[in-house]
N, C-alpha and C positions, 0 to 999 in steps of 0.2 A: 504494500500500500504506500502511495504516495505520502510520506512526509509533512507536506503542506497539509495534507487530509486527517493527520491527526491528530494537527497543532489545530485546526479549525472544529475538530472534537471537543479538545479539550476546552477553547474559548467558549465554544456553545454552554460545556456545561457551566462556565465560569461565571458567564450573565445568566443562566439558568438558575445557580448557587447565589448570586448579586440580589437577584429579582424576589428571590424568597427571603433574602435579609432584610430587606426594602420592608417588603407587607411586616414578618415577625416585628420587624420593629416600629409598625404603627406609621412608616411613612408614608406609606400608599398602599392601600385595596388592591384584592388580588385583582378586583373588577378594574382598577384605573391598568393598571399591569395589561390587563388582559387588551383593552381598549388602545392603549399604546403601542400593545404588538399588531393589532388587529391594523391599525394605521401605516403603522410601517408594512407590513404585508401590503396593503393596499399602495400605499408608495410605488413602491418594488415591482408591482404588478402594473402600474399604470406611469412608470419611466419612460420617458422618451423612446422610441426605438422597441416598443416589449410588444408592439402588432406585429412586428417581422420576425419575432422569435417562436420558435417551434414550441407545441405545448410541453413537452420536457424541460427547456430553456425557461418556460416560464416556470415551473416545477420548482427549477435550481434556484431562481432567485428570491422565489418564498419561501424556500424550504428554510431559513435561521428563524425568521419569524412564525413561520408553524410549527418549528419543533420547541420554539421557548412559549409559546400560546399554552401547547400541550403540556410542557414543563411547569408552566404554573397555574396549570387548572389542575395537574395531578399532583402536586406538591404540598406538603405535609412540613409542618413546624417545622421539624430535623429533617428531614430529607427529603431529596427529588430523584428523579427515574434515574437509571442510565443512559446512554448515550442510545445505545444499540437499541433498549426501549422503546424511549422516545422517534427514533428514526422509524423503526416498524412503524410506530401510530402513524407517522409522517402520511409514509404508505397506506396505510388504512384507509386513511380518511383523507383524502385526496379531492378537491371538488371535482363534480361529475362529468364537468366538460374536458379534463384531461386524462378521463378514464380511456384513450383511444390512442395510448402509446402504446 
């Protein structure tokens, strides 16, 4: 596995780990969290240039934001998923118009 691929893991979980210190400590709702990621997804997806990208392409550049969405809708006081986890749900739950890759 690339290298880059698993420094970009571990970052994931890092703002994953961040996002849940955030709520525990009363500075923001998991709903404001949740709302934030949901915004940047939307960003990400509505960038310049994301109608010429193949629906995989657009997959890749939602995928930090739906996997920390996931991460902090399933995260718990002490702890959050794993990486590997979190990635399957990624997969799971995928919206329906790039079910055709």
């Amino acid at each position: 596995m690339n290298t880059a691929n698993l420094q970009l893991e571990g970052l994931y979980i890092v703002l994953a780990s961040l996002n849940n210190t955030l709520v525990g400590k009363g500075l923001l709702s998991r709903e404001e969290v949740g709302h934030a990621l949901k915004v940047a997804e939307q960003t990400a997806l509505g960038d310049d240039g994301t109608e010429e990208r193949s629906p995989s392409h657009r997959d890749a550049v939602a995928f930090p934001a739906r996997l920390l969405m996931l991460a902090n809708n399933g995260a718990s006081d002490a702890q959050i998923q794993s990486f590997s986890e979190l990635a399957k749900l990624v997969g799971q739950t995928k919206h329906p118009h790039n079910d055709a890759l």
